[in-house]
Phi, psi and omega in degrees: 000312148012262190315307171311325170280012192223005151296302192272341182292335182268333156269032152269330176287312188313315191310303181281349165271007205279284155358303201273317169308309163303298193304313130357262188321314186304332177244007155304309195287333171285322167272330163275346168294312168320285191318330191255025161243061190315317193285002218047346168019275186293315150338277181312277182321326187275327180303303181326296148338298167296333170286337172273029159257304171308308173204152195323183127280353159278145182318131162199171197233147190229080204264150176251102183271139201213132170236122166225144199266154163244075180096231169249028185281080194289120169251352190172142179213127182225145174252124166255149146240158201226149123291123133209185203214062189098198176290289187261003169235125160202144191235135187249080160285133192276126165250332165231151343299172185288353214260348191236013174303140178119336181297148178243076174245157194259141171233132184206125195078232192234020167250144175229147194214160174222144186256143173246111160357130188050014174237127168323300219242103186275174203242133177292133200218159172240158186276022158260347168307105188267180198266298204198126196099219137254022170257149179233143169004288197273007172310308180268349172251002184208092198264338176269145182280298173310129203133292187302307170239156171280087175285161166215163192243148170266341178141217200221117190227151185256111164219153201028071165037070166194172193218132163232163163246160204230100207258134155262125132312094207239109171333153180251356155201171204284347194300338209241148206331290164271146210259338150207146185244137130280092204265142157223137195245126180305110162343303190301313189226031188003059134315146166276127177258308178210162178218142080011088161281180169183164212263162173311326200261350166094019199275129187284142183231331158207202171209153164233092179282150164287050224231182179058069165251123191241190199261145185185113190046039182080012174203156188278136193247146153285137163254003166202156187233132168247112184276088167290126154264132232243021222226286189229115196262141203101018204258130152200172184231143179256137192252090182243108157354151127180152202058034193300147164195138191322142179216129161297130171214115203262176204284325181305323167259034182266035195187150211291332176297331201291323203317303164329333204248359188284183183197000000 
């Protein structure tokens, strides 16, 4: 009897040292993604990716429905159709409600402004302002990360037996929506999985889970974002994809005359 017990007590030790090994590699592996991206490279390649998933690099037009709840409350629901182009041209049209169709706003670069019906002068905005909800200006008119940020990776982290890498975001100026992000991107097909925003002051300001990926302008997307506010709890916005389709969009229409002229 002894014996035995001193048989399951040393394959109880092997198991935790089995165990302290793994983990031990796991952060080895993680330090080593670091350690061998000095230049960010690798970063940069993995940020890239992810943006090409999420939406072409070519013109294209997309509409967006954003509802958002308090608990299991619906306090608001508005439809956008959106134009864009890269990174830096996008026209954000109000489709719903009706009381407020015709607001425009243009983004070229990092600047944004929004024309209002019957008003001459349109009004200067940040992307960082928010539009409804726990969305802000540029979640919907500037949805990619590259450009925008210095990502560096941090490493490699395992959740529910998948492996993502986990990039910090650090703004490249004060102008572009957040001032840092913690983004995690799936290894295998570098999806965006979930992102972290946070304040000048490093304060967590909301989190964006990635879901619903389907087929959506000839390749699979997320088609929807749950924006949680890490501020006021129970507070989020649903974000939903939908109709993507390929656009020729020339630089002319990116501009307050064309904008009349839109359909």
């Amino acid at each position: 009897m002894r014996s035995e017990k001193i048989h399951r007590w040393r394959q109880s030790q092997l198991v935790q040292v089995a165990v302290m090994a793994l983990v031990a590699l796991s952060t080895l592996d993680a330090a080593a993604q670091t350690d061998s991206d000095p230049d960010g490279r690798l970063a940069n390649a993995i940020l890239k990716r992810a943006d090409e998933v999420r939406f072409p690099a070519e013109g294209f037009e997309v509409g967006v429905s954003i509802r958002t709840f308090n608990t299991a409350e619906e306090l608001d629901a508005r439809r956008y159709r959106v134009l864009s182009k890269g990174n830096e041209n996008s026209i954000v049209m109000v489709v719903e409600p009706a009381t407020d169709r015709g607001q425009i706003m243009l983004m070229r670069g990092r600047d944004l402004w929004l024309f209002l019906p019957n008003v001459s002068q349109p009004v200067r905005l940040s992307l960082a302002q928010r539009l409804t909800g726990q969305v802000a200006n540029g979640d919907i008119a500037r949805a990619n990360f590259t450009g925008d940020y210095n990502p560096k990776l941090l490493g490699v982290e395992r959740i529910d037996d998948e492996d993502f890498y986990v990039l910090d975001l650090t703004a490249v100026d004060r102008g572009v929506t957040y001032q840092r992000v913690k983004y995690w991107v799936r290894r295998s097909n570098y999806w965006p999985h979930k992102a972290e925003f946070y304040s000048l002051s490093g304060r967590l300001l909301k989190t964006c889970v990635y879901d619903d990926f389907k087929e959506l302008g000839g390749r699979v997307r997320p088609t929807r974002l749950v924006m949680t506010d890490a501020l006021r709890a129970g507070e989020r916005s649903l974000l939903d994809y939908s109709a993507l389709r390929m656009r020729d969009l020339p630089d002319k229409i990116f501009t307050k005359d064309y904008l009349k002229k839109l359909e």
